[in-house]
C-alpha positions as CSV (number, residue, x, y, z in Angstrom):
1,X,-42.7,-14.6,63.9
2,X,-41.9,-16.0,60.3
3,X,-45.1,-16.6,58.5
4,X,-45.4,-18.7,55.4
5,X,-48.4,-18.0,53.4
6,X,-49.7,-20.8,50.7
7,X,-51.7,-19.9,48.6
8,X,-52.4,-21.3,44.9
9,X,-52.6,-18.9,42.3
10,X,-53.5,-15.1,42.1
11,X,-54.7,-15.6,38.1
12,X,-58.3,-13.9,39.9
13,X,-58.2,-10.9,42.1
14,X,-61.0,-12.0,44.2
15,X,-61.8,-11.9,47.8
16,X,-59.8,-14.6,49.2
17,X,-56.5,-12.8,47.3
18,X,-57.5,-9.0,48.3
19,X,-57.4,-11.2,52.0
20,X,-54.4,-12.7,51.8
21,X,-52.1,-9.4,50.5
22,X,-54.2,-7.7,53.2
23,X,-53.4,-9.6,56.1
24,X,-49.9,-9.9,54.9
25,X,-49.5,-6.0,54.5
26,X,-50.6,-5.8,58.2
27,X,-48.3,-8.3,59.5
28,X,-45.5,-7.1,58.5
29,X,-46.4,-3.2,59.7
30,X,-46.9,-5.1,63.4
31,X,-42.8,-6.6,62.7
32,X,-43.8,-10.0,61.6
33,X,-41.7,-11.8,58.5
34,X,-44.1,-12.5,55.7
35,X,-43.1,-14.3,52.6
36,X,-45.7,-15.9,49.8
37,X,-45.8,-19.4,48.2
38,X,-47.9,-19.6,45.2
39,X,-47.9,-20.7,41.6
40,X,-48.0,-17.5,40.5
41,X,-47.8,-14.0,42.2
42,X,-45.9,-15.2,45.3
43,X,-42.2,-14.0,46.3
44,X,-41.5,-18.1,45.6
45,X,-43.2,-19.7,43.2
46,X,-44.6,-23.5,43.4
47,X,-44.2,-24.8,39.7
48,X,-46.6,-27.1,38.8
49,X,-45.7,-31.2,37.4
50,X,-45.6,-31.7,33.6
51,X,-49.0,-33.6,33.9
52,X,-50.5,-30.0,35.4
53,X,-49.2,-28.0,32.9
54,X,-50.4,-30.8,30.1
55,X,-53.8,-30.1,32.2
56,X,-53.9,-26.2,31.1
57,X,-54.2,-27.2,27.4
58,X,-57.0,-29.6,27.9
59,X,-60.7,-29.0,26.9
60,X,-62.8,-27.3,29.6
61,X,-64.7,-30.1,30.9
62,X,-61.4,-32.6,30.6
63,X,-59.2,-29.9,32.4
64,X,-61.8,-29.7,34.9
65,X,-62.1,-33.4,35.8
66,X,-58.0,-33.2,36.0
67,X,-57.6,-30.4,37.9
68,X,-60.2,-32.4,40.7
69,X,-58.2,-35.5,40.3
70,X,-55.0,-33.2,41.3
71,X,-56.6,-31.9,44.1
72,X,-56.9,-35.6,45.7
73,X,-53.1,-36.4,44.4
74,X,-50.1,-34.3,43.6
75,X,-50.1,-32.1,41.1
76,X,-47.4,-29.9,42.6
77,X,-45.0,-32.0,44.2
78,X,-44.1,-29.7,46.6
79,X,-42.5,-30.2,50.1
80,X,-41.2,-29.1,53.2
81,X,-38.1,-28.4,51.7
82,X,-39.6,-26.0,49.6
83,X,-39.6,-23.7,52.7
84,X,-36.8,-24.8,54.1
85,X,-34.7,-21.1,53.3
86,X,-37.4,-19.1,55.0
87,X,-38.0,-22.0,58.0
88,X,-41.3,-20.2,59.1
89,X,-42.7,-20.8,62.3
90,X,-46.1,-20.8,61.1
91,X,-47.2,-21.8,57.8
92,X,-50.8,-20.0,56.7
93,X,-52.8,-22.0,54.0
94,X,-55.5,-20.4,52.2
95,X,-56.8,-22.1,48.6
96,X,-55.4,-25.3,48.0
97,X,-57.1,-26.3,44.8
98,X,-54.6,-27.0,42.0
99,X,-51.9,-27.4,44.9
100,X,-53.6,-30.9,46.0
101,X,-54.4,-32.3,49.2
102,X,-51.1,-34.5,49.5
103,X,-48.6,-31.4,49.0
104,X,-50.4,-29.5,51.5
105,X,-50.6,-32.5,54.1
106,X,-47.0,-32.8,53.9
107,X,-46.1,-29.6,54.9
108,X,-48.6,-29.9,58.2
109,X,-46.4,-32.6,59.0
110,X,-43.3,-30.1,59.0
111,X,-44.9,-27.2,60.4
112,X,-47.5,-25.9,62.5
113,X,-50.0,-25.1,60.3
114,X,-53.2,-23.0,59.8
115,X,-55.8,-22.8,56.8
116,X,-58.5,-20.4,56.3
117,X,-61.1,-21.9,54.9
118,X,-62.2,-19.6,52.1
119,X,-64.8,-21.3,50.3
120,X,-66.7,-25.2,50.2
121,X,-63.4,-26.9,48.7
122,X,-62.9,-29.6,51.3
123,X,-67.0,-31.0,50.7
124,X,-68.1,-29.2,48.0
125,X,-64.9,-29.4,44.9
126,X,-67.2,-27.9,41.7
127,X,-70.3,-26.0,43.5
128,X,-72.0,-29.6,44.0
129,X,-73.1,-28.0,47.6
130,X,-76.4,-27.5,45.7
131,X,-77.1,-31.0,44.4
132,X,-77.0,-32.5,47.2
133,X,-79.7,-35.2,47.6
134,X,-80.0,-35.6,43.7
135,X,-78.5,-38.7,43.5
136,X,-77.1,-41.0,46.2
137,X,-73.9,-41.6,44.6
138,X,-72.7,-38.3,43.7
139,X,-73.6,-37.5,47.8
140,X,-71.1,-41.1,48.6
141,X,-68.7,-39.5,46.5
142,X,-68.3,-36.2,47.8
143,X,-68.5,-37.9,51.5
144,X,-65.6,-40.2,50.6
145,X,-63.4,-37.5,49.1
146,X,-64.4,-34.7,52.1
147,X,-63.4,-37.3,54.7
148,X,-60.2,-38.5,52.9
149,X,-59.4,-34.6,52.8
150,X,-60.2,-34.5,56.4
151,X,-57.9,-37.1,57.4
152,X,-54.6,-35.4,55.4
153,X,-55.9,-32.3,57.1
154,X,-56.1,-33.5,60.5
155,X,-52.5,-31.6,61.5
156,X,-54.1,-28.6,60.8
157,X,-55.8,-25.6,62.6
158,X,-58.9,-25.0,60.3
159,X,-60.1,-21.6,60.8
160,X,-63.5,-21.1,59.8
161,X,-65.3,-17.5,58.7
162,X,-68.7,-18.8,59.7
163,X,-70.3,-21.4,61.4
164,X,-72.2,-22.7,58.6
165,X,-69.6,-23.1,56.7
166,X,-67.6,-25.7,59.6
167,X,-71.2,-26.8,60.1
168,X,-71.5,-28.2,56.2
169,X,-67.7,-29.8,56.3
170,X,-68.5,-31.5,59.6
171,X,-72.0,-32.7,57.8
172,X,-70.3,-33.6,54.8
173,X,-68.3,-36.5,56.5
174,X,-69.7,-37.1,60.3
175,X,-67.9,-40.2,60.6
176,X,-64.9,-38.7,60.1
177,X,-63.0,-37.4,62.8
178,X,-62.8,-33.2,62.3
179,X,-59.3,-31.6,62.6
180,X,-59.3,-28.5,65.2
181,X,-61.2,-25.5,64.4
182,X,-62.5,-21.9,65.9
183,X,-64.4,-19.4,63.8
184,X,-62.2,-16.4,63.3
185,X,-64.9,-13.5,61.4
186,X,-63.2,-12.2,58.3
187,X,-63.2,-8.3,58.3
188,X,-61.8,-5.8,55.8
189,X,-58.6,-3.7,57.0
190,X,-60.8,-0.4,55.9
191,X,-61.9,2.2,59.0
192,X,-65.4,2.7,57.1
193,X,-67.3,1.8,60.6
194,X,-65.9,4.8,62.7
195,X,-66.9,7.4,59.8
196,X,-70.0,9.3,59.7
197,X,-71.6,7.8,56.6
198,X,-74.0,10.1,54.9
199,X,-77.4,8.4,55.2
200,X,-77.8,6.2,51.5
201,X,-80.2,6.5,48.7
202,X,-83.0,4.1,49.1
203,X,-83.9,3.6,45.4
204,X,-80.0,3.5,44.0
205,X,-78.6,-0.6,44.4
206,X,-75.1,-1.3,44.2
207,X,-73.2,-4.6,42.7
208,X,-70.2,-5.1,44.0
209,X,-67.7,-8.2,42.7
210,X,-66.8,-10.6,39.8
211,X,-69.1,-9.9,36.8
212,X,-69.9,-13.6,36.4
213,X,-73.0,-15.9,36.2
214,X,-72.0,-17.8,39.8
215,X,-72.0,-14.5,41.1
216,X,-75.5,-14.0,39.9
217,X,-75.3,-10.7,38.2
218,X,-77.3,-12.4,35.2
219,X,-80.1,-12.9,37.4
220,X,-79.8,-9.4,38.5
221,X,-79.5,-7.8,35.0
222,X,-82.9,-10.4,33.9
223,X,-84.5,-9.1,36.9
224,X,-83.8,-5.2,36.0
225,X,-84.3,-5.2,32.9
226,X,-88.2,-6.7,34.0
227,X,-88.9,-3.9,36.6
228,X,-85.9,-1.1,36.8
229,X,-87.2,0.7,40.1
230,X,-84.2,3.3,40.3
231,X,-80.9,2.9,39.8
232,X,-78.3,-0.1,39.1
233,X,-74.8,0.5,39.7
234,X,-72.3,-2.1,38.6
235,X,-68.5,-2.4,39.7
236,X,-66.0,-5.0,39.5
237,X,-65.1,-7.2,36.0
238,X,-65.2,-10.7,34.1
239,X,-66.9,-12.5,31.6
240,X,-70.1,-10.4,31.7
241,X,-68.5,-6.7,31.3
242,X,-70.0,-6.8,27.7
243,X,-73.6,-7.2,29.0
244,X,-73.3,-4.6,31.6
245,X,-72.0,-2.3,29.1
246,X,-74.4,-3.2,26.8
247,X,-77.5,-3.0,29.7
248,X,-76.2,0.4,30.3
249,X,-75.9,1.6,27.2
250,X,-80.2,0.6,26.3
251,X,-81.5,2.3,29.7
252,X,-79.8,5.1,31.9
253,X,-81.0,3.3,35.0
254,X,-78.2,1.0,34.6
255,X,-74.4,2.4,35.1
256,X,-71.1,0.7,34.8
257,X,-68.7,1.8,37.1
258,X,-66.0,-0.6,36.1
259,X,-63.5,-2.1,38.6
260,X,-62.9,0.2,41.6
261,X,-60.4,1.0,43.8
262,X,-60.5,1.9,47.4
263,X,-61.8,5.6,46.8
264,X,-64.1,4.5,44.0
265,X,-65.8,1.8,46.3
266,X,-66.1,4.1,48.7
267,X,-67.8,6.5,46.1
268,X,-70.5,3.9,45.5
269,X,-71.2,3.0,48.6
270,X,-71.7,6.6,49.5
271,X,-74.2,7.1,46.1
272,X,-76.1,3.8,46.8
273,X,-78.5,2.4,49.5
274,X,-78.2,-1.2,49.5
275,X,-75.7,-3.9,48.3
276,X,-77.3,-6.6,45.9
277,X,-75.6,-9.9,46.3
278,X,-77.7,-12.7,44.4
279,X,-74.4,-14.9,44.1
280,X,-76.0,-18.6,42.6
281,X,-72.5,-20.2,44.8
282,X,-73.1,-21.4,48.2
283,X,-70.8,-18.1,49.6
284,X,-68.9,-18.6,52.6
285,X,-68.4,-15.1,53.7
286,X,-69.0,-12.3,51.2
287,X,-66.2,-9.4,52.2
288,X,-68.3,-7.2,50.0
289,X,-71.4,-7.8,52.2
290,X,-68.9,-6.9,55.2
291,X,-67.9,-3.8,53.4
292,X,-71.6,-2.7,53.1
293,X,-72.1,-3.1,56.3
294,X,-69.7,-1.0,57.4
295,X,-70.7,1.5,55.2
296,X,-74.2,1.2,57.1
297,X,-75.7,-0.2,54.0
298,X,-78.3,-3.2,54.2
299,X,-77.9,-6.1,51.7
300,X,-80.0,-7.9,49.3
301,X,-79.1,-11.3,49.1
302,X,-80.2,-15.0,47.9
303,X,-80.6,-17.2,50.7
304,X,-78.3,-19.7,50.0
305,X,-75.8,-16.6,50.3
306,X,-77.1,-15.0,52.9
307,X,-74.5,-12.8,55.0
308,X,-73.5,-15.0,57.8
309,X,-72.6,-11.2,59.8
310,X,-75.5,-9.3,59.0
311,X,-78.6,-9.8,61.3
312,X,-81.9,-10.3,59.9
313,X,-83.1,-6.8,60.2
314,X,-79.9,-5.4,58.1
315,X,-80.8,-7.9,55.0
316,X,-84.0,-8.8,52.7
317,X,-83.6,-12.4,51.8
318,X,-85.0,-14.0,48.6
319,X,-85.1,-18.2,48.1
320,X,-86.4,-18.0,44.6
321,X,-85.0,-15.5,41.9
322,X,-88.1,-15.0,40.3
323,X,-88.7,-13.2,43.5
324,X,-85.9,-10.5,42.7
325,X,-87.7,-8.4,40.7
326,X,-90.8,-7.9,43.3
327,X,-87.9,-7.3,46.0
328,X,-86.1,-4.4,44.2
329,X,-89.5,-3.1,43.9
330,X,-90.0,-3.0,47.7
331,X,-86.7,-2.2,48.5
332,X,-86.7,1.1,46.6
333,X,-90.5,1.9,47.8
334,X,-89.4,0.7,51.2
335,X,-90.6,4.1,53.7
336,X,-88.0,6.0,54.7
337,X,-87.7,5.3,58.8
338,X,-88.1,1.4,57.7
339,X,-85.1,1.6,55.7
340,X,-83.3,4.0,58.1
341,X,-83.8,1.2,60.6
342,X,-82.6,-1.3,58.5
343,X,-79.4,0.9,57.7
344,X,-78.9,1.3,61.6
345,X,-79.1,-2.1,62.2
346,X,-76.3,-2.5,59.1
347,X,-74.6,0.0,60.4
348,X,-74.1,-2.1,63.8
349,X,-73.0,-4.9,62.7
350,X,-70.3,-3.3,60.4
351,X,-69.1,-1.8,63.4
352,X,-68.4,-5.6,65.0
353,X,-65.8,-6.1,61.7
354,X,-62.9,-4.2,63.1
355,X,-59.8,-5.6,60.9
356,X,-57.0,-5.5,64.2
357,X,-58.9,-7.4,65.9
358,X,-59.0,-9.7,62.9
359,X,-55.5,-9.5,62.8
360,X,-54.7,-10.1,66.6
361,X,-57.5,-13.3,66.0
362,X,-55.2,-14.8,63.7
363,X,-52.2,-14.2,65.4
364,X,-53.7,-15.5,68.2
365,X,-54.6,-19.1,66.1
366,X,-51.1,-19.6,65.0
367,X,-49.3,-19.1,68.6
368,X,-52.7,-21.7,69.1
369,X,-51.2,-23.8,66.0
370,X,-47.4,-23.6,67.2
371,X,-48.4,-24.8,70.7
């Protein structure tokens, strides 16, 4: 099978690209042609309209409010023909933003298509999933651009991580009439649930991901610095490396472990007990959190990001952040056959994330999609 994935841009090495090299990698080991379409980092690259590139010099704000309005229009101009050479059989769409609805819409018309849906971009274009019921306009305006997304969309096979997340685009525009969909679990192409995990280290946390304020690690930090129970380990990079470093360098409870690779996550997980994910975003599906699981570690988390894979005895669940500090408390106190419960209980649902069977799932939708 020919697979055409569209994706568009890998400027950020974050989950949804670490997916999409993944899955590719394991394609083509099971005889599948593979070939990338993106803006940037792609075998073919999708150049962007003079008006997009005039976008990349604007003011933040300004450049934001353009790069929306391209999502709606045509920023790309891009079209079937632009994959006409490779002729895939399937074409495999994963972020669209900054490619825009029309270009996309297009080439469903040309080929059978499938999009993963890796975040709230359909309802939700600048983390407005949170606002919701503020003010009756900006809800009208989201529900008119979701459903007019919807409709261009409609050719597609949406492929969902979580119910939630089809659960908020269906409630986003319920008079519109919802392309086809399954949830396919995202899973991480890592063996970690057949090993023998030595048991964690109740009182050691880990952060795992982008060191930014919508992944919450500010909250975290605020939080430490007002109880420190143990120990903080911190891995990944981004705008907030500088306050890690500094955090570490005031208190030894706090270590920077920088960005790691395969053997260095596995390192931390092995050192630490839980995962802390206090992401402020309204997160889809957190690979970390299915990492961690795997690993037989329970997870931490916000509710609004609460692991849609982990059952409710593998996570402790804060709504407000003022509660984090009080939770790190208990979590390192937490006696030791409680939190080896917990762990099993991780443990078992890591062991329900096998990445082949991922990989057979999505084969599976687009022999679904070129039907």
């Amino acid at each position: 099978m020919r697979i055409a994935m569209v994706h568009s841009s890998f400027a950020v090495r974050g989950g949804a690209e670490q997916y999409l090299r993944d899955l590719t990698r394991s394609l083509v080991a099971r005889g599948h042609q593979v070939r990338i379409f993106s803006r940037d980092g792609g075998d073919e690259r999708i150049r962007p309209r003079a008006a997009a590139r005039l976008g990349d010099r604007l003011p933040g704000p300004a450049r934001k409010a353009l790069v929306h309005l391209g999502d709606l229009l045509d920023p790309t101009g891009m079209r079937p023909g632009d994959l006409r050479d490779f002729d895939p059989d399937v074409v495999h769409l994963h972020n669209w933003q900054e490619l825009g609805a029309l270009p996309v819409a297009r080439i469903a018309r040309a080929y059978p298509t499938c999009h993963t849906v890796h975040d709230h971009a359909i309802c939700d274009p600048n983390n407005a999933l949170g606002n919701l019921g503020r003010s009756r306009l900006l809800d009208a305006a989201l529900a008119v651009r979701s459903a007019w997304i919807l409709r261009r969309f409609r050719r597609m096979l949406l492929l969902f991580a979580a119910e939630r997340t089809r659960d908020a685009v269906r409630r986003s525009a319920p008079a519109a009439r919802q392309p086809a969909s399954r949830i396919v679990a995202l899973a991480v192409p890592t063996p970690w649930h057949r090993l023998a995990w030595p048991p964690g280290r109740r009182d050691v946390f880990l952060f795992l991901g982008a060191l930014s304020p919508h992944k919450g690690l500010d909250l975290l930090l605020d939080a430490w610095r007002e109880t420190t129970p143990a120990t903080l380990l911190v891995a990944g990079d981004g705008p907030l490396r500088a306050r890690v470093q500094q955090a570490a360098a005031e208190s030894p409870s706090v270590r920077y472990l920088g960005y790691l690779d395969e053997e260095g996550k596995r390192a931390a997980f092995a050192e630490a007990g839980w995962l802390v994910f206090p992401s402020r975003v309204a997160e889809t599906f957190g690979l970390v959190c299915a990492e961690a699981l795997m690993a037989g570690r329970p997870i931490l988390a916000s509710a609004s990001t609460r692991p849609p894979m982990a059952a409710d005895t593998s996570t402790i669940i804060y709504s407000d952040p003022a509660e984090l500090p009080a939770l790190l408390r208990r979590a390192a106190q937490l006696p030791a056959d409680e939190y080896d419960r917990m762990a099993a209980s991780a443990a078992a649902d890591g062991r329900k994330l096998d990445w082949d069977d991922h990989v057979s799932a999505v084969l599976d939708a687009y022999e679904t999609a070129a039907r």
